[in-house]
NUGU-614530 format. One line per 4 residues: number of its first residue (from 0); for each residue x, y, z of C-alpha. Coordinates in pm, 1 decimal, decimal comma. Layout:
BEGIN
NUM> X/Y/Z  ...
***
This chain:
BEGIN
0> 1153,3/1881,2/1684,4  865,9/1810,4/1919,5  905,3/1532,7/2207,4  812,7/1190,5/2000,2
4> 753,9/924,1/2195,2  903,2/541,0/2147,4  677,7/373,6/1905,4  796,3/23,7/2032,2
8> 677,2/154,6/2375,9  315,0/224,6/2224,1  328,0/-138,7/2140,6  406,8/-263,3/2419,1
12> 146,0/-71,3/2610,7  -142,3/-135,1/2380,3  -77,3/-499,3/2402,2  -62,0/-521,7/2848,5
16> -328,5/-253,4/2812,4  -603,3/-519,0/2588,7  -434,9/-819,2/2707,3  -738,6/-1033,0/2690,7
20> -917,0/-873,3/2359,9  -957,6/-1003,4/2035,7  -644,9/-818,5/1838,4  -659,8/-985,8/1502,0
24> -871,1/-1227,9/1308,4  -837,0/-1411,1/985,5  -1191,9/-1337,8/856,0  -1357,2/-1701,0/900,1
28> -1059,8/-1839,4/1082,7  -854,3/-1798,6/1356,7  -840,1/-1506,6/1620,5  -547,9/-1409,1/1831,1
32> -572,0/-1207,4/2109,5  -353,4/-953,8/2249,1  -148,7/-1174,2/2452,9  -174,1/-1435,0/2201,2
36> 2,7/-1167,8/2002,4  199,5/-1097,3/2278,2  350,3/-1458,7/2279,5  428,3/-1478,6/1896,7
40> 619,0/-1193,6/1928,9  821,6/-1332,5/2257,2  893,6/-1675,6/2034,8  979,3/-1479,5/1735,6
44> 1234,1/-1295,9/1941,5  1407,8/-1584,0/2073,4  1401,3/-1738,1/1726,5  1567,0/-1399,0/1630,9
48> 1835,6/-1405,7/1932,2  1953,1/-1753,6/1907,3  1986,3/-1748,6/1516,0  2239,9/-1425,9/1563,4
52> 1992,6/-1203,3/1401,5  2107,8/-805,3/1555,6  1903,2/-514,0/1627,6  1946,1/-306,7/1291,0
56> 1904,8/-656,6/1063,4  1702,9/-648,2/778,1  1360,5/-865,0/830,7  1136,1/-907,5/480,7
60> 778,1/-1012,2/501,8  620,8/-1070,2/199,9  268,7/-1248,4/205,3  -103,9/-1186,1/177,0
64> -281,0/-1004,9/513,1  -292,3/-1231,4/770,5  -295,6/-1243,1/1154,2  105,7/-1406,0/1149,8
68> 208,1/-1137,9/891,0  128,9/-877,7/1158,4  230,8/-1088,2/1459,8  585,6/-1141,5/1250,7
72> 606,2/-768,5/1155,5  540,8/-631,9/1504,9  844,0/-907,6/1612,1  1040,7/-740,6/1387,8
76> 995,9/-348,3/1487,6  983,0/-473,2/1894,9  1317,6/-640,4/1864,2  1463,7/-333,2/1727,5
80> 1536,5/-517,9/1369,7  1443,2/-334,7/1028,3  1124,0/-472,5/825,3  1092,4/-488,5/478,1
84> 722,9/-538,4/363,7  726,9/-678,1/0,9  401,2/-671,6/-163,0  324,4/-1023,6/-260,5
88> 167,8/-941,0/-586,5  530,0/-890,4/-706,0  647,6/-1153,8/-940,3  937,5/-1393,5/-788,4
92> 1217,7/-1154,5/-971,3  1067,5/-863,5/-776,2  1058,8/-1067,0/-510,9  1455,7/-1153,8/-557,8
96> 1561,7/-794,4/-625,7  1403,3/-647,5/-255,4  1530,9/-928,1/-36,8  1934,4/-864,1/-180,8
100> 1872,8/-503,2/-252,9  1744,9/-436,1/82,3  2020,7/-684,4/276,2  1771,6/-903,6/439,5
104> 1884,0/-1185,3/642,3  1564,2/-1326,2/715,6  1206,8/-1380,1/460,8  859,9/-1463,4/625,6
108> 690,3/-1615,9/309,8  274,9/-1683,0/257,9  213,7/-1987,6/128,9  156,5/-1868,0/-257,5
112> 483,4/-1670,3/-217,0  649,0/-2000,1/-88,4  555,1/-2152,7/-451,0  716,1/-1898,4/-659,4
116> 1036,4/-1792,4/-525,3  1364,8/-1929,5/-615,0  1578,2/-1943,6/-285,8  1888,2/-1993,9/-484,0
120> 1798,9/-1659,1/-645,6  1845,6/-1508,2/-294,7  2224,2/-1611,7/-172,1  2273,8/-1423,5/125,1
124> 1940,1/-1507,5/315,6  1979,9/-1690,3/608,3  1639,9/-1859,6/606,5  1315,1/-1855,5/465,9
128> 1035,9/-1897,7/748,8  667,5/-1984,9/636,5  370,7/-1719,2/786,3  135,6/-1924,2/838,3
132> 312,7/-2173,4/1130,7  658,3/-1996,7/1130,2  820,0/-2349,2/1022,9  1187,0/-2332,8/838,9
136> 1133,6/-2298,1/481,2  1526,5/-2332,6/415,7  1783,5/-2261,2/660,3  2140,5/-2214,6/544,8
140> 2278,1/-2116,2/972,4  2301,8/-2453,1/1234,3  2216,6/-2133,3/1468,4  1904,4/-2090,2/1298,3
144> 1847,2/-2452,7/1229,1  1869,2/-2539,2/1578,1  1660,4/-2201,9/1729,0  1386,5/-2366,1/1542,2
148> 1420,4/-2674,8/1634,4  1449,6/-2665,7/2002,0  1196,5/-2299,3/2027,3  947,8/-2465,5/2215,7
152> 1207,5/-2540,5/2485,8  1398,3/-2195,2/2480,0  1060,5/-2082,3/2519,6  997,1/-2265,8/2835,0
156> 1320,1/-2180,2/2955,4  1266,8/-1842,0/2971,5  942,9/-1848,4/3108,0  906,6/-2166,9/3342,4
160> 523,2/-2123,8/3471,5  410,7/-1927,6/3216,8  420,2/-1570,8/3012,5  230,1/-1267,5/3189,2
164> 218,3/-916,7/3111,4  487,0/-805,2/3340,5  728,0/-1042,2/3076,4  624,2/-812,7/2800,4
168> 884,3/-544,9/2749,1  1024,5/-439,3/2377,0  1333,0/-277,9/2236,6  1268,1/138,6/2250,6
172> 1455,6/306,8/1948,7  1716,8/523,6/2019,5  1571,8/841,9/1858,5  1288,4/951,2/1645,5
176> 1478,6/931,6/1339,9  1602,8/597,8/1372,6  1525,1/343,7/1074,7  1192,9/128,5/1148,8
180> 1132,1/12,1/783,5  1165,6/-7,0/435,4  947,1/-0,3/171,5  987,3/-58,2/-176,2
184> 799,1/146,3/-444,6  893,1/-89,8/-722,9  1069,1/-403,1/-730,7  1304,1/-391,3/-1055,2
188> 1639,7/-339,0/-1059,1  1766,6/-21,6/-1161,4  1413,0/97,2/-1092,8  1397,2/-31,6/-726,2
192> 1344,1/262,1/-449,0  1366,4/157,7/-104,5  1198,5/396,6/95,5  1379,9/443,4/440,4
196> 1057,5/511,9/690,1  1238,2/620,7/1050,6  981,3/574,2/1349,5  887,7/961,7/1365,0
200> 705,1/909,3/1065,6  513,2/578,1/1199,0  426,3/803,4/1462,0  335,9/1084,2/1327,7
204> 83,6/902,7/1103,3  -66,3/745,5/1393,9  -48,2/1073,9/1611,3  -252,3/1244,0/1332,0
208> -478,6/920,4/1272,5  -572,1/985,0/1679,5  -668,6/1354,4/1558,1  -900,8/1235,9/1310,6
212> -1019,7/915,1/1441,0  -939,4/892,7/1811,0  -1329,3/994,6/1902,5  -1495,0/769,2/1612,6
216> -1240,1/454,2/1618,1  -1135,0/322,9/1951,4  -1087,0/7,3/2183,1  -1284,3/-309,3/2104,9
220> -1398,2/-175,8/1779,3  -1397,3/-398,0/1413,6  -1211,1/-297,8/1090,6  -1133,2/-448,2/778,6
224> -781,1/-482,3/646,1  -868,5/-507,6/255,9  -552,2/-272,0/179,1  -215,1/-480,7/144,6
228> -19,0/-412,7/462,5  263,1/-412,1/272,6  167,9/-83,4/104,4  233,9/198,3/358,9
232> -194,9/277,9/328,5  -297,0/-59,3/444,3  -57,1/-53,9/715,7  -68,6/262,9/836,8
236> -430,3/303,5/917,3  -594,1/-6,5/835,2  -345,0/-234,8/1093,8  -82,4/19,1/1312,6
240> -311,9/268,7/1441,5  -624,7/20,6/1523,4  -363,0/-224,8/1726,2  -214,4/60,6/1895,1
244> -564,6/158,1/2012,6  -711,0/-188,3/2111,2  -925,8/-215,5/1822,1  -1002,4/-546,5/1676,8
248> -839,6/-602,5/1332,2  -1001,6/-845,7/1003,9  -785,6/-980,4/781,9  -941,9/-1078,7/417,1
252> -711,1/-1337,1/365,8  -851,2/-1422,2/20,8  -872,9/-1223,2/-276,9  -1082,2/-957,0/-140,1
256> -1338,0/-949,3/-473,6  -1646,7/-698,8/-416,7  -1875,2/-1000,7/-287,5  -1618,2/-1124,1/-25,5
260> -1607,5/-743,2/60,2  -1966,3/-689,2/62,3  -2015,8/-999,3/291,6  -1718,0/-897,1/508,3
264> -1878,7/-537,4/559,1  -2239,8/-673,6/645,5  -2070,1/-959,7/930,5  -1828,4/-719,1/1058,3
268> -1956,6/-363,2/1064,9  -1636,7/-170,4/1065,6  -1615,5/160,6/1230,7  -1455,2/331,1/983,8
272> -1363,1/197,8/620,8  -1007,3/290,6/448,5  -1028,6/180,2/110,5  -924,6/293,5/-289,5
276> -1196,0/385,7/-510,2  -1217,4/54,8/-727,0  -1405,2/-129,5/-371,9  -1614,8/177,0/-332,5
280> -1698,2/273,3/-699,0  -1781,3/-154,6/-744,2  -2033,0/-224,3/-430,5  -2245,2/67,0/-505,7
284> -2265,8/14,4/-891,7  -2335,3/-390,5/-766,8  -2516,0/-338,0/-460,4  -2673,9/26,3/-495,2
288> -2735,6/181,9/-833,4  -2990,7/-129,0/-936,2  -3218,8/-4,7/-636,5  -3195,0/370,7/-769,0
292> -3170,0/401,2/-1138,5  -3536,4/311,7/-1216,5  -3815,4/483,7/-1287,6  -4030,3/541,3/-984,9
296> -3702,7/661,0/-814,0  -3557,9/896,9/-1099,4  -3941,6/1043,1/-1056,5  -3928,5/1076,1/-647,7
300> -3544,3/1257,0/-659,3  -3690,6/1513,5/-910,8  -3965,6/1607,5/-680,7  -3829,5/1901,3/-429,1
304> -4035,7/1812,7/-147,0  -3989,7/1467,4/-181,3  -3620,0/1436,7/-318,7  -3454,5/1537,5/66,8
308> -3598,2/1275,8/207,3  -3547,2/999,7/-93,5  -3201,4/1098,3/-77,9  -3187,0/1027,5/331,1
312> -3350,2/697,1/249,1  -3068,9/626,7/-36,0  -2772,2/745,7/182,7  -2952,9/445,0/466,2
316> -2901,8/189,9/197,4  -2579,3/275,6/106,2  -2471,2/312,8/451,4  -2609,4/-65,1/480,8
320> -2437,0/-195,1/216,4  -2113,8/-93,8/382,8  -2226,1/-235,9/727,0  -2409,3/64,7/832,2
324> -2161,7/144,2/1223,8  -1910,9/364,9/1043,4  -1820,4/693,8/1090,0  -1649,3/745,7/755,0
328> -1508,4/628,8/433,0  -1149,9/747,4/347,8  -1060,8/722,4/13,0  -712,5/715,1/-142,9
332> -484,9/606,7/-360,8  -579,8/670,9/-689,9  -856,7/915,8/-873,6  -1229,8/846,8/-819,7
336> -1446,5/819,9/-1002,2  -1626,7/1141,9/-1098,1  -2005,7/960,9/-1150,6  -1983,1/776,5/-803,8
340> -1820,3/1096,3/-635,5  -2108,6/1370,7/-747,9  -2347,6/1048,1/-638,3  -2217,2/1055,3/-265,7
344> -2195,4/1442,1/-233,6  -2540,1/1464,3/-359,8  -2690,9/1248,6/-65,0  -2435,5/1364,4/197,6
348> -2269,6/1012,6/232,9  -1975,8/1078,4/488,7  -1678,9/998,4/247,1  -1323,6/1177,8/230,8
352> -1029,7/1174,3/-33,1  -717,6/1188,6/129,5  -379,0/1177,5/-28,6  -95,2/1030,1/28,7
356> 285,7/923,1/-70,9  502,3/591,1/40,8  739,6/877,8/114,3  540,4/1042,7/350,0
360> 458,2/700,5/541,0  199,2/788,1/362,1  -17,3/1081,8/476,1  13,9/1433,2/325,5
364> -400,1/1575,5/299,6  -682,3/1502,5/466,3  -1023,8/1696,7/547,7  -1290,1/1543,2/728,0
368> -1563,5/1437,4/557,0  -1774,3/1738,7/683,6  -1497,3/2042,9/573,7  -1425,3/1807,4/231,1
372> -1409,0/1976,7/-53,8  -1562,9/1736,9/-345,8  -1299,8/1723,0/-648,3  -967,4/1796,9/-367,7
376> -768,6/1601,4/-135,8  -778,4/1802,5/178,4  -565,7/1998,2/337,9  -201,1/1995,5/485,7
380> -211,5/1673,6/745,5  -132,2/1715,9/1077,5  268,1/1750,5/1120,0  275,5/1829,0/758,8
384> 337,5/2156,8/539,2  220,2/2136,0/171,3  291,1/2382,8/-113,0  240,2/2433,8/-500,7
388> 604,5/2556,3/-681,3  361,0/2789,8/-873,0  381,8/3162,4/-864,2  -43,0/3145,3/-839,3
392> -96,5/2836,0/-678,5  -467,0/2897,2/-680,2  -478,2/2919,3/-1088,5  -145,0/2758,8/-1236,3
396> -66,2/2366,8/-1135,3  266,2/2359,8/-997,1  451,7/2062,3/-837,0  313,2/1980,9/-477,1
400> 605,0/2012,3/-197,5  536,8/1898,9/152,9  766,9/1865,9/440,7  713,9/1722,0/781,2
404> 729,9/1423,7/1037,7  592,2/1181,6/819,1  872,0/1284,9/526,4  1145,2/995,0/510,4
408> 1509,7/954,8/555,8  1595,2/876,6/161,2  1622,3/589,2/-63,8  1808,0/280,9/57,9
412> 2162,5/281,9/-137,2  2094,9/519,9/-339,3  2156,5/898,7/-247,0  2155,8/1035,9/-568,9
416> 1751,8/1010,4/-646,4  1749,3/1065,9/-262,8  1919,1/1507,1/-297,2  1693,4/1534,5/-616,1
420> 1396,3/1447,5/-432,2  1389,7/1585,9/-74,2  1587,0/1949,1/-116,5  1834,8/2097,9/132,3
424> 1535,7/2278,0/289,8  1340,6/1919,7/350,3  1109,5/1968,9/131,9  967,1/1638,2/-61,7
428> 895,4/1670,6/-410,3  617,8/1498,8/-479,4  640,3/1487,1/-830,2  253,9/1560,0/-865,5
432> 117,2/1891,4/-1040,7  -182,1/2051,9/-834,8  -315,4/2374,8/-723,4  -412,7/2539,8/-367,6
436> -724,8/2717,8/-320,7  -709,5/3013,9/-7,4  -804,5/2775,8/214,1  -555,6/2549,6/184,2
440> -754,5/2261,3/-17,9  -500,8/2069,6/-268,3  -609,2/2010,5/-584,9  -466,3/1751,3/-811,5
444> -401,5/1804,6/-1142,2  -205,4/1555,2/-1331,5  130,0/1399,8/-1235,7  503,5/1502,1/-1345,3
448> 622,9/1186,5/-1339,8  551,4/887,5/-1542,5  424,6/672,0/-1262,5  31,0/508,3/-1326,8
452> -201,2/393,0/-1073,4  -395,9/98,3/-1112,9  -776,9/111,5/-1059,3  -707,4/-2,5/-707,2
456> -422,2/204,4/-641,4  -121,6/18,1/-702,0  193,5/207,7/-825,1  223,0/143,2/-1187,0
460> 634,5/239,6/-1343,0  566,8/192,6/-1678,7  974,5/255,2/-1812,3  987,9/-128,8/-1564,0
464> 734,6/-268,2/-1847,7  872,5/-85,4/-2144,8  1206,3/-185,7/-2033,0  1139,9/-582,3/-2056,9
468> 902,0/-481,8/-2353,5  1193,8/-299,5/-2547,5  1414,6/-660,9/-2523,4  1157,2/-842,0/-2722,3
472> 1146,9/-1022,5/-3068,7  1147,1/-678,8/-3327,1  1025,3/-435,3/-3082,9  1279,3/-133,4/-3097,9
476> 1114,0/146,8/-2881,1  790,0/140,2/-2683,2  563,7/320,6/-2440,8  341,7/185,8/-2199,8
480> 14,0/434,5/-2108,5  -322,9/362,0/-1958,8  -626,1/420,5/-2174,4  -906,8/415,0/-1898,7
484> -812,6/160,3/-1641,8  -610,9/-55,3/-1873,3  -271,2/-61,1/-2011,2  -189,0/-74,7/-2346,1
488> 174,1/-95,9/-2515,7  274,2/151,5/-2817,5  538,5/-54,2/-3000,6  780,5/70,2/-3306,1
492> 895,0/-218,9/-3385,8  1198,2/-303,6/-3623,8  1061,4/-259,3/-3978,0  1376,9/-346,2/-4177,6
496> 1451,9/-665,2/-4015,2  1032,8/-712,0/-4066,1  1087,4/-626,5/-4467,1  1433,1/-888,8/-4444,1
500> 1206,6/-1129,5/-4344,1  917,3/-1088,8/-4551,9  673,0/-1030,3/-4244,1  333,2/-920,3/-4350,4
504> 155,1/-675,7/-4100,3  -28,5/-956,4/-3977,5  274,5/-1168,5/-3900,5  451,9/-862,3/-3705,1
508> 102,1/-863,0/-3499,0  106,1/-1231,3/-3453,1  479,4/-1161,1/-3336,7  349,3/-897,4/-3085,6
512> 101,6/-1086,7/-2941,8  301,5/-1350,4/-2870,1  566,7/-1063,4/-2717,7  236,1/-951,8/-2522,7
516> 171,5/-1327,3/-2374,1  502,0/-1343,1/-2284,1  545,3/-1006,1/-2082,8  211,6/-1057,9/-1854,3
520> 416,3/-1374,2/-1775,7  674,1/-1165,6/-1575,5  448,6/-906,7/-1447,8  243,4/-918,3/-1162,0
524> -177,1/-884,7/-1245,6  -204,1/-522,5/-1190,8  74,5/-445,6/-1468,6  -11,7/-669,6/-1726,7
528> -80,9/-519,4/-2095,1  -388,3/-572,8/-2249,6  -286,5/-480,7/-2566,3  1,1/-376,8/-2816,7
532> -28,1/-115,1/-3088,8  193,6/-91,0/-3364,6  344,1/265,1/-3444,7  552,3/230,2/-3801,3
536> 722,9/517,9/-3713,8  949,5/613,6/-3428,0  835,1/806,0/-3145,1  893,3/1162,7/-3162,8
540> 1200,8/1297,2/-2938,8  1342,9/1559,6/-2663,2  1678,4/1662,4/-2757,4  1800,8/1449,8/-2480,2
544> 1657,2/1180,9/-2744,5  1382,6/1121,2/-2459,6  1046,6/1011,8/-2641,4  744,8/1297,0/-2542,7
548> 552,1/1088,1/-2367,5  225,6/1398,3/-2330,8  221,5/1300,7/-2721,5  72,1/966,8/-2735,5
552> -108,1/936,4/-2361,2
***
């Protein structure tokens, strides 16, 4: 293995490095700078050391983006604890599941979080600290109780004038593969996978985000964090790399709907934009399209002398609409869309498609915009090997294999799903089907497994759904599949007990419907069904009485 250095160490340096520049800012709020940083994370560490929290403790944060999320996060890594980012569009079970499964002894909440979990759902927490002031929630230790308390006064203790940069110096790991995080793809029991990230992989996404950045996105320049940094995307190279390199981070604290976006882009100008396809796809069918798809315009574009420079004009606006002082958009996490894709190629907008797995920390592909190939991925990342299981990968999909720095440890707890997914050569199996052209470009075709993405990327388990689904009033089986970017619920319901009780087919609807409202109760917005269908009959079956899913997608 190549010489790695300590992560913790790139921390620290970045932060006595860009001491007195703007680090992170709640878009139309506060900013901290890098020693303002600096001193969260020396408070949070005393907080840490005086409630007997050890290096190797479990640390969840689950919140919205904010400038305390990443303050409390880095806290976490520098003292040499383990974080545990929790999405917080996870419903409070989810919510319940991560923090025992995972062995936390401390929660940073936001404050919607704060309103929906159940702390008595949570036994073996410690204490539950609020983001956005890092005030006790619920503390069940008098150590912790009284860290809080008295903080401001450990504080002082330790640094009597007052905190420089020589005071700034953070737990190094032990070795590359030691644990830095995990991250859960799912939060239901029985389904939950804690993904074990060790700080090689951390690094190694940053290493290769230098490669393909480094000359483009550097000190004192803006980005947007739009991505949740509690999905490995958003934090890998919308929040980690940029702080490591002194740049000057954005949080869109709010819902981040295409307006707020929009507004965000034209006030901030980031230098490079890491986003799914849903923001992309929206701002130029809002903001772009209305200018173009006209008559005069259609007219112009089919003119050959004309058209080159009509589509240099177009490619202006669009850059415009997305704040104009990138160098590139990198697209990921779920398919684009094919319209808005031939639309960019066609007026040589820089864009890329990279792609990407929690369990790779998350990058696997990439080409620069340039060497893209429209309709691929990329190509093998930096630190990364990728290959089809296909005896022609160029012609016949075959499950995509990579191996590499960025590949994890395993699955928290559970070993089993850990040896059928990374094989005694290292390879991870992705579970995706694609092919490999001779140069290397990866090609996605379709994806083994049953896991959906949302529109905007979120990991979709749909046996989760069907599983709450299948415990309803008369349902007996059921399938959950996405029919353009919805989801909708295939139900066989029970049609004996339906006949027993004299249930006309519009009363076993009415029943669904109601089974319906009361499912998008427990799920969180991106898995909610908009709509059940009845099948009278059952599904059809494997002889391992598994229904055939390919059937009814």
């Amino acid at each position: 293995m190549e010489q790695i250095p300590s992560f913790n160490q790139l921390i620290e340096k970045s932060i006595i490095q860009n001491w007195d520049k703007d680090a992170l800012t709640d878009y139309k709020g506060q900013t901290l700078q890098f020693h303002d940083v600096a001193r969260k994370i020396e408070k949070l560490h005393i907080l840490f050391e005086n409630s007997g929290v050890q290096r190797g403790d479990k640390i969840a944060l689950c919140g919205r983006n904010s400038s305390q999320w990443a303050a409390a996060f880095l806290a976490t890594l520098t003292y040499g604890a383990i974080a545990v980012p929790i999405l917080h569009e996870f419903v409070a079970d989810q919510i319940h599941n991560i923090v025992n499964h995972s062995d936390a002894r401390i929660l940073f909440v936001g404050d919607h979080v704060a309103t929906t979990i159940d702390p008595q759902q949570m036994p073996h927490l410690e204490g539950i600290i609020n983001n956005s002031d890092y005030s006790l929630m619920i503390s069940r230790t008098d150590k912790l109780t009284y860290a809080r308390e008295h903080l401001n006064e450990l504080y002082g203790k330790k640094f009597p004038k007052y905190f420089r940069k020589e005071h700034v110096s953070y737990y190094h790991e032990q070795s590359p593969d030691e644990l830095a995080l995990i991250n859960y793809t799912s939060g239901t029991t029985g389904f939950s996978k804690g993904v074990m990230l060790p700080y090689r992989a951390l690094w190694s996404n940053y290493d290769f985000a230098c490669t393909v950045m480094g000359n483009n996105v550097t000190t004192g320049d803006n980005i947007i964090s739009i991505l949740p940094m509690a999905h490995m995307y958003g934090m890998a190279f919308e929040f980690l790399y940029e702080f490591l390199r002194g740049c000057h981070v954005y949080y869109l604290n709010r819902v981040p709907s295409p307006a707020i976006i929009a507004q965000a882009f034209a006030d901030i100008k980031p230098a490079v934009i890491i986003a799914v396809p849903l923001v992309i796809e929206k701002i130029i069918r809002k903001k772009v399209f209305p200018k173009i798809q006209n008559n005069r315009m259609r007219l112009l574009l089919s003119m050959p002398i004309i058209s080159q420079k009509v589509r240099e004009m177009i490619c202006q606006e669009v850059r415009k609409a997305f704040g104009g002082r990138f160098f590139e958009i990198i697209i990921g996490g779920a398919a684009f869309n094919q319209e808005v894709e031939q639309f960019l190629k066609r007026i040589n907008f820089p864009y890329t498609v990279g792609y990407g797995a929690t369990e790779c920390a998350p990058i696997i592909c990439y080409a620069d915009w340039r060497e893209f190939v429209p309709g691929s991925c990329g190509r093998a990342a930096k630190h990364m090997q990728v290959k089809i299981d296909s005896k022609d990968p160029a012609n016949t999909p075959g499950e995509i294999l990579t191996r590499g720095l960025n590949v994890m440890l395993g699955y928290y707890k559970n070993e089993e799903e850990t040896r059928k997914t990374i094989d005694s050569e290292g390879w991870y199996h992705t579970g995706d089907l694609g092919t490999m052209d001779a140069d290397g470009n990866v090609f996605i075709n379709g994806r083994s497994k049953n896991m959906l993405l949302s529109a905007n990327g979120q990991n979709i388990y749909p046996e989760e759904i069907e599983d709450k689904l299948n415990s309803m009033t008369m349902v007996v089986e059921s399938i959950v599949v996405q029919r353009e970017s919805k989801l909708v619920a295939l139900v066989h319901p029970d049609i004996d007990e339906a006949k027993n009780l004299n249930l006309s087919e519009k009363d076993l609807s009415n029943v669904m419907e109601q089974n319906r409202n009361t499912l998008n109760q427990m799920l969180p917005a991106y898995e909610k069904i908009s709509e059940i269908e009845i099948f009278k009959e059952e599904f059809e079956k494997t002889p391992k009485k598994s229904i055939k899913r390919y059937l009814y997608q």
